[in-house]
C-alpha positions in Angstrom: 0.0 0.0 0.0 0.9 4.0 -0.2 3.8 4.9 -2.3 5.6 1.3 -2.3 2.5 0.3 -3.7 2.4 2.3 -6.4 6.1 2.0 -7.1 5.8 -1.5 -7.9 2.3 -0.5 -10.2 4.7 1.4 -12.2 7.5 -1.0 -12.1 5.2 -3.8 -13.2 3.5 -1.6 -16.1 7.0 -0.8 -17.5 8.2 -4.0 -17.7 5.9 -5.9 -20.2 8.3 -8.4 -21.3 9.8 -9.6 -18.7 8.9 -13.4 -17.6 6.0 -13.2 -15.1 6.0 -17.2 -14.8 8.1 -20.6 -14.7 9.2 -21.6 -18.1 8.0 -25.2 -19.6 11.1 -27.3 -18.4 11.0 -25.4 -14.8 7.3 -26.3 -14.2 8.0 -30.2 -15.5 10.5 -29.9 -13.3 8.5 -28.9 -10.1 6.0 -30.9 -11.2 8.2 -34.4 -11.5 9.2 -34.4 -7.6 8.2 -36.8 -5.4 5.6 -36.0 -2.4 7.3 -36.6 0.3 10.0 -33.8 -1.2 7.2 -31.3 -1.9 5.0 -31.8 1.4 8.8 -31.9 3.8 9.1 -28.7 5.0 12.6 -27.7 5.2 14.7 -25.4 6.9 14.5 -22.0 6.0 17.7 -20.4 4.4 19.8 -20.5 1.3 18.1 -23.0 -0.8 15.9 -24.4 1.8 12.8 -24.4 0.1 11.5 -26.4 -3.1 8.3 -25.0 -3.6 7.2 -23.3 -6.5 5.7 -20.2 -4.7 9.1 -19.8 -2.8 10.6 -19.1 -6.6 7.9 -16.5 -7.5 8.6 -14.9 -4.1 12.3 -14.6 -4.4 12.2 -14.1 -8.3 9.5 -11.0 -7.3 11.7 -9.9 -5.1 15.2 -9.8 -7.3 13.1 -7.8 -9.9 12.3 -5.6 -7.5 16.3 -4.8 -6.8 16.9 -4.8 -10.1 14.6 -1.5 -10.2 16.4 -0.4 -7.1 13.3 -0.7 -5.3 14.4 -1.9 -2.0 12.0 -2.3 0.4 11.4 0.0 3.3 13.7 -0.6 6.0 11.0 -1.0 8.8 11.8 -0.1 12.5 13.0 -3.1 14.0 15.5 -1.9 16.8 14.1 1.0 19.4 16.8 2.9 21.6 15.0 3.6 24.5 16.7 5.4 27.1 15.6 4.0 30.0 16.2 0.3 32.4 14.4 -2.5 31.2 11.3 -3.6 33.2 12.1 -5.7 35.6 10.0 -8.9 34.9 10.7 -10.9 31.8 10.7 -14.6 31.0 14.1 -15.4 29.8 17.4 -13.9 30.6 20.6 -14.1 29.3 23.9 -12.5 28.2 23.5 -13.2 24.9 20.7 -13.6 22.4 21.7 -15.0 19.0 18.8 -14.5 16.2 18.8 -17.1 13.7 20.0 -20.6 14.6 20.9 -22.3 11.8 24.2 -21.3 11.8 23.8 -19.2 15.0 23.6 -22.7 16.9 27.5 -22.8 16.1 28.6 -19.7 17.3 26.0 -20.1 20.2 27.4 -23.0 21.6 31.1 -22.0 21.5 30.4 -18.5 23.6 27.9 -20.8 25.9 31.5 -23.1 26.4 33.3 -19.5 27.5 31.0 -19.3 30.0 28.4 -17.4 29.2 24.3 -17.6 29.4 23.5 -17.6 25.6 19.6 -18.2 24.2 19.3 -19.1 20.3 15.6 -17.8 18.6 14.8 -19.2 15.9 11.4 -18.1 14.3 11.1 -21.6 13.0 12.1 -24.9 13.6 15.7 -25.5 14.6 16.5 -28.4 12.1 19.1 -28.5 9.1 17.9 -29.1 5.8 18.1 -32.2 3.8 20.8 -31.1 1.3 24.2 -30.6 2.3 26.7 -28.5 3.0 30.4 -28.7 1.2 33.4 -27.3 3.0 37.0 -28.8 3.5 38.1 -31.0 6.5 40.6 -28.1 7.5 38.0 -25.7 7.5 35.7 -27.9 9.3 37.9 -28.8 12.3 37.5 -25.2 13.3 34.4 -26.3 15.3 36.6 -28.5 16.7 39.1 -26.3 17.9 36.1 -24.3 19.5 35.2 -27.5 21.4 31.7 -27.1 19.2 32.1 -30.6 17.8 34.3 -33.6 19.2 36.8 -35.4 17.3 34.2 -38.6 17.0 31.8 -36.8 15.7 33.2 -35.7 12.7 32.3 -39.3 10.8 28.7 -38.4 12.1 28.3 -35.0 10.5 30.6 -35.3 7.4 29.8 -38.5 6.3 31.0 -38.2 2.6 34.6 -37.4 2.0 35.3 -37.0 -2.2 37.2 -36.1 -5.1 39.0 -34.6 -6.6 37.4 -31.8 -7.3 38.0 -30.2 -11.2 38.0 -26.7 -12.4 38.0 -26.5 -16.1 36.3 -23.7 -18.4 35.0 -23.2 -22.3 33.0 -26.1 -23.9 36.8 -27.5 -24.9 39.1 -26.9 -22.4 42.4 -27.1 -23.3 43.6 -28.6 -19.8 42.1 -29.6 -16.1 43.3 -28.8 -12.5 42.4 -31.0 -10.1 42.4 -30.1 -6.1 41.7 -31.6 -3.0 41.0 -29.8 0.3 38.8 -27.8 -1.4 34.7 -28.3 -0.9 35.6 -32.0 -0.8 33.5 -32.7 2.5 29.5 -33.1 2.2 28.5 -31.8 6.0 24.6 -33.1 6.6 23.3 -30.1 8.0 20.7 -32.5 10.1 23.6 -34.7 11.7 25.3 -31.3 12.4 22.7 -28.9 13.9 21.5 -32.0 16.0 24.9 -32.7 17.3 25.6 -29.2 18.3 22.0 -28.4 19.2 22.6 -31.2 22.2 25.8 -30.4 23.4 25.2 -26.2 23.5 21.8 -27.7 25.8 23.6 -29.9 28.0 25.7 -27.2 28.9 23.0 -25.0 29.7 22.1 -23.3 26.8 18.5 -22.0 25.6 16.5 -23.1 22.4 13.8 -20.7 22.1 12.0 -22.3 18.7 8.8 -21.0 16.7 9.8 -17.6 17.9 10.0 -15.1 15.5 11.1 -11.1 17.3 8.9 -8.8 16.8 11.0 -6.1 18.2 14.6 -5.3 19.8 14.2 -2.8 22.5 18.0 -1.3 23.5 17.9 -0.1 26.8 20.7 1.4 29.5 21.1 -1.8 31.0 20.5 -4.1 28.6 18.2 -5.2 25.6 14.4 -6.7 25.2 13.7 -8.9 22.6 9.6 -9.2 21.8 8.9 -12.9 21.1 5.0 -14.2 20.5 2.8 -14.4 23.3 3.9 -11.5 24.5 7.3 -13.1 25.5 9.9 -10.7 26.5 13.7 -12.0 26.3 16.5 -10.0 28.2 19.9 -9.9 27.4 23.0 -7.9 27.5 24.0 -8.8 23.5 22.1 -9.0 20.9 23.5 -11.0 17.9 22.1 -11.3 14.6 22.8 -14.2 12.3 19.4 -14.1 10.4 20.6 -13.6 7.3 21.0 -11.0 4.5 17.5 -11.0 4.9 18.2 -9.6 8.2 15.1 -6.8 9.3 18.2 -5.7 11.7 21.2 -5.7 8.9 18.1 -4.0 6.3 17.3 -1.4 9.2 21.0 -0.8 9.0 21.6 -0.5 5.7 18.4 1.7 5.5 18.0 1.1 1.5 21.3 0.8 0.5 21.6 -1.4 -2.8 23.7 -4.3 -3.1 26.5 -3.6 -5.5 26.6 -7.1 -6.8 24.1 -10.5 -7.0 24.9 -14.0 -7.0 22.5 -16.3 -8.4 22.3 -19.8 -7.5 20.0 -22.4 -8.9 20.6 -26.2 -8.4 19.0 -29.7 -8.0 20.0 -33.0 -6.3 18.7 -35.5 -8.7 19.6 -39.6 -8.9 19.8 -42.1 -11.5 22.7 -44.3 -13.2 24.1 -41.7 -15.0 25.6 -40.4 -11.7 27.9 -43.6 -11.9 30.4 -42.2 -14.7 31.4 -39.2 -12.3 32.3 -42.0 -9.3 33.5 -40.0 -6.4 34.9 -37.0 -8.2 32.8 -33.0 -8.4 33.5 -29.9 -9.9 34.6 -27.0 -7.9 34.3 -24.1 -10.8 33.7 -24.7 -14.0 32.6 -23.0 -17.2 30.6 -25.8 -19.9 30.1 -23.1 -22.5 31.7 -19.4 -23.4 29.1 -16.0 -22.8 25.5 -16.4 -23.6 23.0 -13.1 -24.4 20.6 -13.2 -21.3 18.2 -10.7 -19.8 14.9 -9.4 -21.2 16.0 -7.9 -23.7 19.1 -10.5 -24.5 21.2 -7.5 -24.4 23.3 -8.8 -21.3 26.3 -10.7 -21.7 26.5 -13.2 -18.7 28.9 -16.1 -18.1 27.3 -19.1 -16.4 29.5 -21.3 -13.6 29.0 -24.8 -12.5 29.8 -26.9 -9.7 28.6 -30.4 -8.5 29.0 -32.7 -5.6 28.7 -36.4 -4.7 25.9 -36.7 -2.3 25.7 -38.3 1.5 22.5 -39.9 0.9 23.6 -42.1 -1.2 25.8 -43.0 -4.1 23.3 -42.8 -6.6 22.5 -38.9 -6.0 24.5 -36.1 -7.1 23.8 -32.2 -6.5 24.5 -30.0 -9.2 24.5 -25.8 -9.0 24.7 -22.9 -12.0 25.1 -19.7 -10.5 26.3 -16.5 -12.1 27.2 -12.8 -11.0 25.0 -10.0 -12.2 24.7 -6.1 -11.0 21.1 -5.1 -9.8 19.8 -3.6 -12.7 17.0 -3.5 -15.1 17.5 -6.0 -17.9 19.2 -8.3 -16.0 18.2 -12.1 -15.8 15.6 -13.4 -13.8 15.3 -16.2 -11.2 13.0 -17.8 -13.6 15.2 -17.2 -16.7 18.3 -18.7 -14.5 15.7 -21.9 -13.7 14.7 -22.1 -17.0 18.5 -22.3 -18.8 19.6 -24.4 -15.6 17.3 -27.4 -17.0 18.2 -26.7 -20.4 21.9 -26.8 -20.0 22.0 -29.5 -17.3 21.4 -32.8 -19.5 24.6 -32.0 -21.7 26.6 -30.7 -18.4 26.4 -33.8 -16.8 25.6 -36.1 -19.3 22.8 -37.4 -19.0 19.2 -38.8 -20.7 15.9 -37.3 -20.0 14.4 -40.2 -19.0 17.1 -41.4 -16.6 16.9 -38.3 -14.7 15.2 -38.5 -11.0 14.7 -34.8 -9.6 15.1 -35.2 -5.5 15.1 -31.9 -4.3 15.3 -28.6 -6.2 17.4 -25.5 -4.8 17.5 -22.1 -5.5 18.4 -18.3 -4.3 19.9 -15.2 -4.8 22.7 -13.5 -2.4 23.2 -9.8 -2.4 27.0 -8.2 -1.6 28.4 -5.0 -0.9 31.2 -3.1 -1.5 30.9 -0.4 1.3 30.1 -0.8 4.9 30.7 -5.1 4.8 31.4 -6.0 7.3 28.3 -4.2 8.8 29.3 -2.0 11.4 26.6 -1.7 14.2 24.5 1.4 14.5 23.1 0.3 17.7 24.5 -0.6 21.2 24.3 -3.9 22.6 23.5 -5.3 18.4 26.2 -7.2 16.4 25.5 -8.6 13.0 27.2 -11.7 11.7 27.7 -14.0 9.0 25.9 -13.1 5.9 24.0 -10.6 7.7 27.4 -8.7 8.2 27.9 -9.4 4.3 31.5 -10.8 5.7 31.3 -13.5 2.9 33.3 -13.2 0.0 31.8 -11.3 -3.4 33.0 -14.3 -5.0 31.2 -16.5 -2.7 27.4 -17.5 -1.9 26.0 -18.8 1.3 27.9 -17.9 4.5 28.8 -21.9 6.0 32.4 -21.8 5.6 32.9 -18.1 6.4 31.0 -18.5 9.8 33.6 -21.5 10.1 37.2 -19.3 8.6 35.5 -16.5 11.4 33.8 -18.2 14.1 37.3 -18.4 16.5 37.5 -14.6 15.8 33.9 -13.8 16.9 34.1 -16.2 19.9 37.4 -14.2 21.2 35.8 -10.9 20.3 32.5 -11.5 21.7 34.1 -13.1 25.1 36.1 -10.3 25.6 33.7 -7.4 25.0 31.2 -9.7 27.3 33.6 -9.6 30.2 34.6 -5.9 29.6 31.7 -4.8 29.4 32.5 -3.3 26.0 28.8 -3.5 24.2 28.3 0.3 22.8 28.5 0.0 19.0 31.7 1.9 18.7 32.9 -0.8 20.3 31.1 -3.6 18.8 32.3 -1.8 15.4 35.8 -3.4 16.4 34.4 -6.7 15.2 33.4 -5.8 12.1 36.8 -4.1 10.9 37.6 -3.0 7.3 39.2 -6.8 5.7 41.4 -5.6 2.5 41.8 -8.8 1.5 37.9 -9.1 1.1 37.9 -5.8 -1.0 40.5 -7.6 -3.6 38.1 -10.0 -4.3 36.1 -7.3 -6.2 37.8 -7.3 -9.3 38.1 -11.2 -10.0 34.2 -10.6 -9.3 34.0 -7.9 -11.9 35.7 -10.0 -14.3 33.2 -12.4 -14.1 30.1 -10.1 -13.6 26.8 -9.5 -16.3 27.2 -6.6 -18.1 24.9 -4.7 -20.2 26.2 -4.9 -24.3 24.4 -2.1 -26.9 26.0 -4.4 -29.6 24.2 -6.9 -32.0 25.2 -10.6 -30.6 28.4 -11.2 -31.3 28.9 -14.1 -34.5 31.8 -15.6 -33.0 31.8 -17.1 -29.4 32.8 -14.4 -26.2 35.3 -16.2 -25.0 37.5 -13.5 -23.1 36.0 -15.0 -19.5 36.8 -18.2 -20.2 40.5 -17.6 -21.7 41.1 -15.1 -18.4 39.8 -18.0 -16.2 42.0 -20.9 -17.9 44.9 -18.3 -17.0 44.3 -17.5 -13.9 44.1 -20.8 -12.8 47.1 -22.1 -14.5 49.1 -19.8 -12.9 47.5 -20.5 -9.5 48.3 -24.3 -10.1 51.9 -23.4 -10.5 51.7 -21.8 -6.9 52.5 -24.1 -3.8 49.7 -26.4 -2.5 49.0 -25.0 0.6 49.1 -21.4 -0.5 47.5 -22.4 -3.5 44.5 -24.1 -1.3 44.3 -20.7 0.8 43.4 -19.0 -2.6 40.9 -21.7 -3.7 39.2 -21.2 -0.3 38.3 -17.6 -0.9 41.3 -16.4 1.3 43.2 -14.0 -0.4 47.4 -13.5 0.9 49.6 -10.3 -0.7 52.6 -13.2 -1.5 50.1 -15.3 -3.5 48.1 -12.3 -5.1 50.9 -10.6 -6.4 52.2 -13.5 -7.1 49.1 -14.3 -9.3 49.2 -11.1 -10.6 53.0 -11.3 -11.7 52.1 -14.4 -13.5 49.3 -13.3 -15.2 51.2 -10.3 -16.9 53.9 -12.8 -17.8 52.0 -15.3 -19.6 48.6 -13.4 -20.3 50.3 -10.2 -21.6 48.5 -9.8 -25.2 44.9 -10.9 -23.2 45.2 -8.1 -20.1 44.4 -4.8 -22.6 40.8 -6.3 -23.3 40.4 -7.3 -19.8 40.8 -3.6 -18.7 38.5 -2.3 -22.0 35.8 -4.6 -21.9 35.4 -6.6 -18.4 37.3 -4.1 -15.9 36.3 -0.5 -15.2 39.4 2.4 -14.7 37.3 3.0 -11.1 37.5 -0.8 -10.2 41.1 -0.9 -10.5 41.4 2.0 -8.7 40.0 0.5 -6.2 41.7 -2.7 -6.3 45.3 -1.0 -6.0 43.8 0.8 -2.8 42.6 -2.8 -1.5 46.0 -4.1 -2.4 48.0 -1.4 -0.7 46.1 -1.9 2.3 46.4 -5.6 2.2 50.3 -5.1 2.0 49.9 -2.6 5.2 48.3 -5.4 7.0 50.6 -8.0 6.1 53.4 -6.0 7.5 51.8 -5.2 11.0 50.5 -8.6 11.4 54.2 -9.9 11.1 55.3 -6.9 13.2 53.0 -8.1 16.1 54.2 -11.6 15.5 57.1 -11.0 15.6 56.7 -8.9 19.0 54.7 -11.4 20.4 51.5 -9.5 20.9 49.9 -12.4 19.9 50.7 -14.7 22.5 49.7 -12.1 24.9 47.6 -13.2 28.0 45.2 -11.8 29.1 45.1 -9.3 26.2 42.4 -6.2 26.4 39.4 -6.3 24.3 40.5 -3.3 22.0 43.8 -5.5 20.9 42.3 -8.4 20.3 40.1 -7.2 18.1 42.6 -5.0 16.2 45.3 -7.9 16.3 42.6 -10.6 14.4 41.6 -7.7 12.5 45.2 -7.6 10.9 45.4 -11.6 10.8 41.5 -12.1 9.1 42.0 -8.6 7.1 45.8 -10.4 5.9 44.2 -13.3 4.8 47.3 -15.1 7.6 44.5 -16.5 10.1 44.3 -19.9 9.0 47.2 -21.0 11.6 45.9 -18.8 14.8 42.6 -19.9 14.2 43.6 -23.6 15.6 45.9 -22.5 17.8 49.4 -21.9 15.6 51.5 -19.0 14.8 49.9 -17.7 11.7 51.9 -17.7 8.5 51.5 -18.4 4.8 54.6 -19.7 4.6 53.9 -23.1 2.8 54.4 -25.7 5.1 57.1 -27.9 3.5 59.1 -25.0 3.7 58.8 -24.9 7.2 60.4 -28.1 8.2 64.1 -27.6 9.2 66.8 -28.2 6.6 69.1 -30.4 7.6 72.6 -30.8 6.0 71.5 -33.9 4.4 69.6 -31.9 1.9 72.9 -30.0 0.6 75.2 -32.7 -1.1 75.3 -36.8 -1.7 72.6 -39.0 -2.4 70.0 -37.2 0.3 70.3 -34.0 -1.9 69.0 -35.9 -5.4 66.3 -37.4 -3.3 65.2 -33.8 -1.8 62.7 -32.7 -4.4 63.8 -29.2 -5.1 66.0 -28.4 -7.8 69.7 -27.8 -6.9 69.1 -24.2 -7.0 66.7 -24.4 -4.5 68.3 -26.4 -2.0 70.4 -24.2 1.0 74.4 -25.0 1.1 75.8 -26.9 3.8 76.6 -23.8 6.1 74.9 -20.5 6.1 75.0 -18.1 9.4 71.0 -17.2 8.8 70.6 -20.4 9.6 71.3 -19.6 13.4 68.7 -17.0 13.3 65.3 -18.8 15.1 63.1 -19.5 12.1 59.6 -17.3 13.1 61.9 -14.2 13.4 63.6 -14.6 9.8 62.1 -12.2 6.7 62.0 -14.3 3.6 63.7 -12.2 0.7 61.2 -14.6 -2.0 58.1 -12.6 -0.5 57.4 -10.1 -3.5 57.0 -7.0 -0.7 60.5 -7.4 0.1 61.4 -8.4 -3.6 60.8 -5.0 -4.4 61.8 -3.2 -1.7 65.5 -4.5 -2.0 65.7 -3.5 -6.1 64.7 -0.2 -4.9 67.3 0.0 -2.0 69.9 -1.8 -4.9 69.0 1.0 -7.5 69.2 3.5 -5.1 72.1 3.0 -3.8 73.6 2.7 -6.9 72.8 5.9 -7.7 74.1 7.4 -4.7 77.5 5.8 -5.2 78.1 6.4 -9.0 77.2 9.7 -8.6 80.5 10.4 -6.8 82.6 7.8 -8.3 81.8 9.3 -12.2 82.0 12.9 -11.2 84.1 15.1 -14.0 83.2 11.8 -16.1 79.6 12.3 -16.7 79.1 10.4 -19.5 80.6 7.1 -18.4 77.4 7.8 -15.4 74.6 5.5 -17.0 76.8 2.8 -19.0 78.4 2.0 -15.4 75.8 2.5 -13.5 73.4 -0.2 -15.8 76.2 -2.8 -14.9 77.1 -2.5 -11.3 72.8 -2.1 -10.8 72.2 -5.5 -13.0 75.4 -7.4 -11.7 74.5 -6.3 -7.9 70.6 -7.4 -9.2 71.9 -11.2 -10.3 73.6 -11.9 -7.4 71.2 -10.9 -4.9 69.2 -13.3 -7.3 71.3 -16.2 -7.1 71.9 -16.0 -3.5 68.1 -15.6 -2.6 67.1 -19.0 -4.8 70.2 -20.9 -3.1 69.0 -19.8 0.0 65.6 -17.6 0.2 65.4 -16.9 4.2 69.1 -15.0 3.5 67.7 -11.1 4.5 69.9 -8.6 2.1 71.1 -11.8 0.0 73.1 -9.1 -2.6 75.5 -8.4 0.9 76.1 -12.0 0.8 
């Protein structure tokens, strides 16, 4: 009603053509799955539902963005400033909204020691299909004390691979990985497992109860509940979603600046046999198509596909794509409708030998500004995707509440115990992350855009090619940095190294990239990002190497700015379980014994002679942790400038009254000094100023 109802009147009578209903294969599709799949309700959340009003819903509601009209931000948080009433009929210290993945985050602060109620508006229950992660990333909850060691088999019951990335309907060559997504997590199994440990410790389940309303007082806050329920506690955390009424109240009608897409199905039959145990992590099956309304929008789709834990004859397969909210972009329905028609030569299959078991879909918003979501109220904290803390590149928030659950449970401890809840200093959770900002170009690459041109005769390939690249440099990089950068988690030593390798092999390629996929503003940005990422790398070895981290106790205000530099760094993956972060790869960590340098024990050593270290440095008496690695490309650079420099400096006295002998001398000396700081650092790269040596 009122004015948002007659904005969408004058949406909907300007946009006759675009596609109001399911397409023929989509409503076959609905229309083949069994009952018991229809008449199951599932868990609310990304892809929970598989009904076909759901799909008008969400597909209503992407339009709607696309027009920017964002729906009202309606007052759910009140600042009252006054003490809360006295009576109530649950108190706590903290209330976390949303428990399908609030549960996890619930149950590690209600281990700290705290009082800690979960609401959920519905039924606290996983859904049916499942959840892919890594077994690195999942032992996080094991670290937290969350889950126990046993129970892994119990909720990750399906371990696979190798997973494939491959792009263009004839790719020229195929990387395979492992660690990556290769663990199907039963979201049943693992809700239910954590569900009884965060209640035999003395936590709250408050289910079927949606808030109405989040009352901040002096003392405290009030949570409305049905039944005129009133809920007390001293935090409130949000983990509802990017469908958040808190997060939207915050973001009062600010427009996502990118969309990820995602339709999917799990479906059965024998044609799931000739895939075995192997899935796809990201792949491309054909070059650009002409989407949209209008076909005017040039849009790249992506696959991936996963072995299933319900049994061997199932497999789940997802398209997805990235689009910017605007008009002309493709719909939910279109997305559903080229999903079916691309799937049967995807995956190879028959018509008639394909069994749909469940049907997935959603769309995921991202922003460029303000994510993470600082709070603009005391004693409120969003999280998760409701913080937008997820990747750009990413969709669905399960592995990012694992990579920064440990961070949260520190943060939140601390600030509980300090009594640090205003939302300045809540805001020290939700720190600027450069390494998340990076992300926004490799988005960009692969993002929709809007093409005034006829369709192009020949196939748009550019995505593809860039991807095939990009990826064969990455395979080139060590494994576990390599893994780190497969996960999302973006380091300065593996993006520049990335981006070194890219200019060296993809040279002739990069000029269309920046004319017809990246904007001059973008990279702008991303150089900003960059230089901010290389800031943070420095400080967060800085206060390693001062041992701030090891610190104990540490005050809330440090702890929040030393994870902020270890998350921001993308170095968090070894102090999140407990070890000294690095991204040093860790077969370079081992000690190198003098067996590696000469005889038989060197040829066995797998590095190339010019790798290996000689049989007696003096470095090597230097403890490992405190040692600067001259191979990181920060330092790389930094010692050609102090070479070049101080070339300059030197030849400037030693050719004086000989001017023009100035630059043939000074090339040599700088090149000759450059080579054997060169040869030094590859013989032995943890040598600092190798070029002294």
């Amino acid at each position: 009603g009122g004015r948002w109802g007659w904005e969408l009147f004058k949406w909907t009578a300007r946009r006759p053509f675009a596609m109001r209903s399911p397409g023929p294969l989509t409503t076959h599709a609905f229309n083949s799955l069994p009952m018991p799949s229809v008449l199951t309700a599932e868990a609310s959340g990304a892809g929970g539902s598989s009904l076909l009003k759901s799909l008008e819903a969400q597909d209503l509601a992407l339009q709607r963005l696309y027009c920017g009209l964002c729906p009202p931000a309606t007052q759910f948080v009140r600042t009252i400033p006054s003490e809360r009433p006295s009576s109530c009929d649950v108190d706590c210290d903290v209330a976390v909204c949303g428990g399908t993945l609030g549960i996890l985050l619930a149950c590690a602060l209600q281990l700290a020691g705290h009082r800690v109620a979960v609401v959920e508006a519905g039924a606290l229950r996983g859904r049916a299909q499942d959840w892919n992660t890594s077994e690195e990333e999942l032992r996080q909850l094991v670290a937290a004390g969350v889950l126990a060691d046993s129970e892994l088999p119990l909720v990750a019951p399906l371990k696979f691979g190798p997973m494939a990335c491959r792009f263009g309907p004839s790719p020229r060559h195929e990387l395979k990985l492992q660690g990556v997504l290769d663990v199907g997590v039963s979201p049943a199994a693992l809700i239910r497992v954590v569900r009884a440990r965060f209640e035999s410790a003395g936590g709250i389940v408050l289910e079927q109860s949606p808030v109405r309303e989040v009352r901040i007082h002096r003392d405290g806050a009030a949570l409305a509940l049905p039944h005129a329920r009133t809920l007390h506690a001293r935090l409130v955390v949000d983990c509802m979603g990017h469908r958040s009424p808190l997060a939207a109240q915050q973001r009062n009608g600010q427009k996502p600046d990118g969309v990820c897409v995602q339709v999917g199905s799990c479906a059965r039959g024998e044609w799931t046999r000739q895939w075995g145990s192997t899935g796809d992590f990201f792949v491309t099956a054909s070059d650009a198509v002409r989407a949209g309304t209008d076909k005017k929008v040039r849009c790249q789709y992506f696959w991936q596909a996963f072995p299933s834990s319900a049994r061997a004859s199932e497999r789940s397969t997802y398209l997805f794509t990235y689009l910017r909210p605007a008009e002309g972009m493709p719909s939910l329905y279109d997305v559903m409708e080229d999903y079916w028609s691309l799937l049967p030569g995807y995956q190879r299959i028959a018509d008639e030998a394909f069994d749909v078991e469940r049907i997935l879909f959603g769309w995921f918003p991202t922003w460029k500004t303000n994510a993470p979501l600082a709070p603009r109220f005391d004693r409120t904290l969003s999280v998760g995707d409701a913080s937008a803390v997820q990747s750009p590149i990413s969709f669905g928030g399960f592995c990012a509440m694992l990579r920064h659950l440990p961070r949260y449970t520190r943060g939140i401890d601390r600030a509980l115990r300090s009594d640090r809840l205003s939302r300045s200093d809540l805001a020290l959770l939700t720190p600027y992350l450069p390494n998340l900002g990076t992300a926004w170009m490799s988005a960009a690459a692969m993002t929709a855009r809007h093409v005034d041109a006829p369709p192009e005769v020949q196939p748009y390939t550019l995505v593809n090619d860039l991807l095939a690249g990009n990826f064969k440099v990455m395979s080139e990089l060590p494994r576990p940095e390599a893994l780190l950068f497969f996960r999302d988690v973006t380091t300065f030593k593996t993006l520049a190294a990335v981006l070194l390798g890219q200019t060296a092999t993809m040279a002739p390629l990069l000029p269309r990239v920046l004319a017809e996929l990246v904007s001059p503003l973008e990279l702008a940005q991303f150089g900003g990002h960059m230089g901010m990422l290389a800031l943070y790398t420095l400080l967060h070895r800085a206060a390693c190497a001062a041992k701030l981290d090891v610190l104990e106790p540490r005050e809330y205000a440090l702890t929040c700015v030393l994870d902020a530099l270890a998350y921001g760094s993308g170095l968090d993956s070894a102090a999140a379980v407990g070890g000294t972060p690095s991204d040093t790869p860790q077969e370079e960590k081992a000690p190198r014994g003098l067996s590696a340098a000469a005889g038989p024990a060197a040829e066995a050593d797998g590095r190339p002679w010019w790798r290996r270290p000689p049989r007696v440095w003096p470095w090597a008496a230097v403890p490992r942790r405190l040692r600067l690695r001259m191979d990181e490309p920060l330092l790389i650079v930094g010692d050609v400038v102090a070479v070049y420099s101080s070339a300059f400096v030197c030849l400037d006295v030693l050719t004086s009254g000989r001017e023009s002998a100035w630059l043939a001398e000074g090339a040599v000396t700088a090149c000759a000094w450059i080579v054997g700081a060169a040869v030094t650092n590859a013989w032995d790269p943890s040598a600092v100023l190798p070029s002294l040596g």
